[in-house]
N, C-alpha and C positions, 0 to 999 in steps of 0.2 A: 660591555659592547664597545667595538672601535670605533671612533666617531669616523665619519664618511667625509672624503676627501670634498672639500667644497671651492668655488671660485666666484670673487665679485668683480661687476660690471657693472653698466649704466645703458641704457636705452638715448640709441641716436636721436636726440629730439633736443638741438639749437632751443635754451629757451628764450628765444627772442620777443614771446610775450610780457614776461617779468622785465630782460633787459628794456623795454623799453622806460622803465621807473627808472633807469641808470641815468636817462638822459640829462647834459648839462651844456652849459656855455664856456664852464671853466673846471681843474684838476679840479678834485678830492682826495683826499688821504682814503677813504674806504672806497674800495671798489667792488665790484662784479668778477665773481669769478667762476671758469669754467674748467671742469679737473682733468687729469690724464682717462681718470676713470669720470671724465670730463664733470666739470660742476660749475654752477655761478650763481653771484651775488648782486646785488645791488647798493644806490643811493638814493637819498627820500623823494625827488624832485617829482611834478607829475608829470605826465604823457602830455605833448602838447598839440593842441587845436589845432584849426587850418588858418587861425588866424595871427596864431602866431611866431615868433621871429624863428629862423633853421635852428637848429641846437646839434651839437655834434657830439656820437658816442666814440669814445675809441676801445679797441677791442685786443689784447694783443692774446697769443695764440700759440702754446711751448709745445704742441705736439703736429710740429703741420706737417705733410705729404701732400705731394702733386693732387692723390687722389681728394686728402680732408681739405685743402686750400679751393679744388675748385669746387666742391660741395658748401666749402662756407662759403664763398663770395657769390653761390647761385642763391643760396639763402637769405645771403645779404639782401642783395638787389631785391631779393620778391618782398624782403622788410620795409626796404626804402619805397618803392613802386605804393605799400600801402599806407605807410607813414613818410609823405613829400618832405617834410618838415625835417626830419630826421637822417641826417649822415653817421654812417658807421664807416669809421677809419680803424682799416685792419691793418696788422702788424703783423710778426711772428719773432719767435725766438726757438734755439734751439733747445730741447728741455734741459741739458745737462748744465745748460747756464741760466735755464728760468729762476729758480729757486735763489739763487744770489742776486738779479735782478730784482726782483719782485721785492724784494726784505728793502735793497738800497732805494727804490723808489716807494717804498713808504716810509722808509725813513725821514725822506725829501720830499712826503706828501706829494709825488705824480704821480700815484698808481694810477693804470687806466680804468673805465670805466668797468671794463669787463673784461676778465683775464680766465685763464684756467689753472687747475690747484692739482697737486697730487695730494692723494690723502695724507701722506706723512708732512706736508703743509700746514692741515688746520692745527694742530696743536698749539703752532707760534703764530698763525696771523690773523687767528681770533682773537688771542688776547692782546694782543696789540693796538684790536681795531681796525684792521688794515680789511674784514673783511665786515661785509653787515647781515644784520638777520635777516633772512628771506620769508619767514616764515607768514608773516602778514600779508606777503604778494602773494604766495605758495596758495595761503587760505582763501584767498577771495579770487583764484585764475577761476575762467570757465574751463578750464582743459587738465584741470589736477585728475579729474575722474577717470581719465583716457589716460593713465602714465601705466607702465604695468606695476606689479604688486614688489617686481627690485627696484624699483624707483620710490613708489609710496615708503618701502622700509628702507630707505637709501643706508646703508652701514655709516656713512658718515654723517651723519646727525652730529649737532654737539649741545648735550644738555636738552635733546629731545626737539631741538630745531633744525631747518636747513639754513646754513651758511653758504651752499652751496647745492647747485640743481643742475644731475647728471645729463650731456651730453652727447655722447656715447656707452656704446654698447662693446666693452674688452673683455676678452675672453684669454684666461692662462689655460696652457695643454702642459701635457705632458707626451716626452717625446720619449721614444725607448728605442734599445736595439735590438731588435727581432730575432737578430741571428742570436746573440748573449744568451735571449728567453731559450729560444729554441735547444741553445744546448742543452740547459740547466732545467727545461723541460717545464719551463714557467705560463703560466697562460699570461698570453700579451696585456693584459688588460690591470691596472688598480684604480681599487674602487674607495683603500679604508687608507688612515693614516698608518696603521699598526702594519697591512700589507706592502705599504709603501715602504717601510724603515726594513722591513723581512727580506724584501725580493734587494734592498739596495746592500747587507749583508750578506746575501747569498749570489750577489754575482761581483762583490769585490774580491779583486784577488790581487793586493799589494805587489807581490813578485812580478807579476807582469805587468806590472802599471796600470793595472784595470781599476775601476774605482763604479760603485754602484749607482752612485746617485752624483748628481751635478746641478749646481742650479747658478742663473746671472748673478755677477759679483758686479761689483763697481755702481752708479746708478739706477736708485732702483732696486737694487739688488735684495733689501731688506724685505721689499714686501712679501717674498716667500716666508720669511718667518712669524711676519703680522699676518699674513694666511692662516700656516697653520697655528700658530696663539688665538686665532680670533676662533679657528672653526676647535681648538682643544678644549677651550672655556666657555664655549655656545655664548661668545659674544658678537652680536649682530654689528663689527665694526670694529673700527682701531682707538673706539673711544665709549665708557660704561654712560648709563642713566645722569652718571653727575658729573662727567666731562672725564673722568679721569682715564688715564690713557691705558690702554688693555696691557701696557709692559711693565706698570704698576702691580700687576697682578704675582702671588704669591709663587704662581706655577712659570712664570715667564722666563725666569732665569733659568730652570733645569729644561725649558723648553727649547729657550736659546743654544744649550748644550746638547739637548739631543740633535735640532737640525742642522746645528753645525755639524757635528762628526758623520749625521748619515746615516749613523746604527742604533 
């Protein structure tokens, strides 16, 4: 049976209840993070009273648009509005140069307090400690029960914890060209990986520059193949039960060869 083309994402939902355990007066090395397939962490300090002194989060942000910048800072505000006490100074960065930031500012201990992560992130900034476990906030939120069920099984767990707690909800497509299908008399639609590699074989045609399948190169571009390695080996993620990374896997390398070529 061909395993069935699958895609992950994360449900829109700022967790600004956990970040508030991020709060401090001053840097830390471990921060909060929040991923492309947006995620966040925390540090141990508690949420503080009315009694006392302001405390400031800072928050930097590798994936902003007009529309996500004024979505976080309405959410900001309705965080600050209920925690007076509490500054959230936002940032932003472009992603293609988060990932080199993020590593130099923990190397320098300023990470901020809450950032966002692409998944091909946690492999190096857990172990570093650049990131902390969430999973003790996660367990005692009143609102873990309200996440939907891609959230509860977030794929990027590591070692069965969250490091990080999705923020959005990203959606990969697939884009075809209709007239191609049409000639070759294809029904527009795939559904299976095996269909996918069929239909991108049966409408390349080298002589005329045509080519079946295409997919982003440059950043980012990888996670098409940790897609399909995660959905070939039914693993729920780009990391197994005991952390180790799904391209460890015995089938990763002929996998890497098929979605390269396409056929």
């Amino acid at each position: 049976m061909s395993k069935r083309i699958s895609y992950f994402g994360a449900v829109m939902v700022l967790i600004l209840s956990i970040v508030v355990t991020a709060c401090s007066s001053g840097n830390k090395t471990s921060g909060a993070s929040s991923s492309n397939s947006p995620e966040s962490t925390s540090s141990s300090s508690s949420t503080p009273s009315s009694s006392e002194e302001k405390v400031t989060i800072s928050y930097l942000d590798n994936i902003p648009s007009p529309e996500r910048t004024a979505l976080l800072k309405e959410i900001i505000g309705k965080f600050e509005s209920k925690y007076p006490n509490i500054k959230v100074e936002y940032s932003s960065v472009a992603f293609e140069e988060s990932y080199k930031k993020l590593m130099v500012m923990g190397a320098s201990q300023s990470l901020p307090d809450v950032f966002n992560v692409d998944e091909s992130m946690l492999g190096t900034m857990i172990p570093t400690g650049y990131l902390e476990n969430l999973q003790s906030y996660v367990d005692k939120w009143d609102q873990k029960e309200n996440l939907i069920e891609g959230v509860k099984n977030w794929p990027s767990k590591y070692k069965g914890d969250y490091y990080a707690v999705p923020d959005a909800f990203m959606l990969q497509a697939l884009f075809i060209r209709s007239d191609w299908f049409k000639e070759k008399s294809l029904q527009p639609r795939i559904d299976t990986w095996d269909q996918y590699f069929e239909y991108g074989k049966q409408l390349t045609d080298a002589a005329k520059g045509q080519y079946g399948i295409s997919f982003r190169g440059g950043p980012n571009g990888i996670v098409r193949y940790m897609e399909y390695l995660a959905s070939l080996t039914e693993t729920p993620g780009w990391f197994d039960a005991d952390g180790n990374p799904i391209t460890s896997k015995p089938e990763a390398l002929e996998a890497f060869k098929k979605i390269l070529r396409g056929i």
